[in-house]
C-alpha positions in Angstrom: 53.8 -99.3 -107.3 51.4 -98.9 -104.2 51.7 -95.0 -102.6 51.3 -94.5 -99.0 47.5 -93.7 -100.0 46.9 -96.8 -101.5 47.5 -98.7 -98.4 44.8 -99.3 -95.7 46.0 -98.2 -92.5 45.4 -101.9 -90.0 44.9 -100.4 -87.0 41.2 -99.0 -86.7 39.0 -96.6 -84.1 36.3 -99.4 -82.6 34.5 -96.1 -81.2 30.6 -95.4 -82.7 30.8 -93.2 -85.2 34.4 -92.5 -85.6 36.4 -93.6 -89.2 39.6 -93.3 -87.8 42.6 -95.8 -88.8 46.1 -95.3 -88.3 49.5 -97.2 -89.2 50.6 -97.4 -85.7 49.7 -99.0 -82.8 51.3 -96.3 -81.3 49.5 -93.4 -83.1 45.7 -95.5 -81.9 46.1 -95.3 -79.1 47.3 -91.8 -78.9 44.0 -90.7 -80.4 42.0 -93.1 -78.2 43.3 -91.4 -74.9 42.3 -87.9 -76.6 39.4 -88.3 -78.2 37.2 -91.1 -76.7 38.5 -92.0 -73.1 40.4 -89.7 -70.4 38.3 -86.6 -70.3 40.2 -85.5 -67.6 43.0 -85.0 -69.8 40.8 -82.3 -70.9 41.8 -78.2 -70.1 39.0 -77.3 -67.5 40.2 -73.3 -68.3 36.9 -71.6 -68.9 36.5 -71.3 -72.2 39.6 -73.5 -73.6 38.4 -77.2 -73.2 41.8 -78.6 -75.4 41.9 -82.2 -75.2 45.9 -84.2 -74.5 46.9 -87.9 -74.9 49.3 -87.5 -71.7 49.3 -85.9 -68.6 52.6 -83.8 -69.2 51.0 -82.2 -72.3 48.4 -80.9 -70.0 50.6 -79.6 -67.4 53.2 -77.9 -69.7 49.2 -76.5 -71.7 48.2 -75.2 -68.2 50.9 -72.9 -68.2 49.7 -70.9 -71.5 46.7 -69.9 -69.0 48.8 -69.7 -65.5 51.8 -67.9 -66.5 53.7 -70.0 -64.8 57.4 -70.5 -65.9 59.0 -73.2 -63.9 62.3 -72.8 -65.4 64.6 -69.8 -65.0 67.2 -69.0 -67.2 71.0 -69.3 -65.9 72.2 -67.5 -68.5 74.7 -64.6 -67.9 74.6 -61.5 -70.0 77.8 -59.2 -70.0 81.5 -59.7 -69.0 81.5 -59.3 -65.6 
């Protein structure tokens, strides 16, 4: 019986210098967009440098350094 280890994962990094391979198309290009193409989905925070696959995951990152919190709460405490 062939484990999950066994198994050569198809889809392959083409980048120099990078063994990568992954079982998704899905997960390639994930790492593509965050390790070997769109810098600028790279944290420009002094000192931080953290590198995303999307745009949203950079925005909602942003916020660890901003303190921004776009979403107030609603909630109600008490009986009144």
């Amino acid at each position: 019986m062939k484990t999950h280890k066994d198994v050569e994962a198809p889809y392959k990094c083409d980048v120099d210098g990078c063994s990568k391979s992954y079982f998704t198309p899905n997960s390639l290009t994930s790492h593509m967009r965050s390790h070997h193409k769109e810098e600028e989905l790279r944290c420009q925070w002094t000192g931080c440098g953290k590198k995303f696959d999307k745009p949203c995951r950079l925005k909602t990152h942003m916020r660890v350094h901003t303190g921004q919190r776009p979403f107030a709460c609603t909630y109600e405490v008490g009986g009144e």
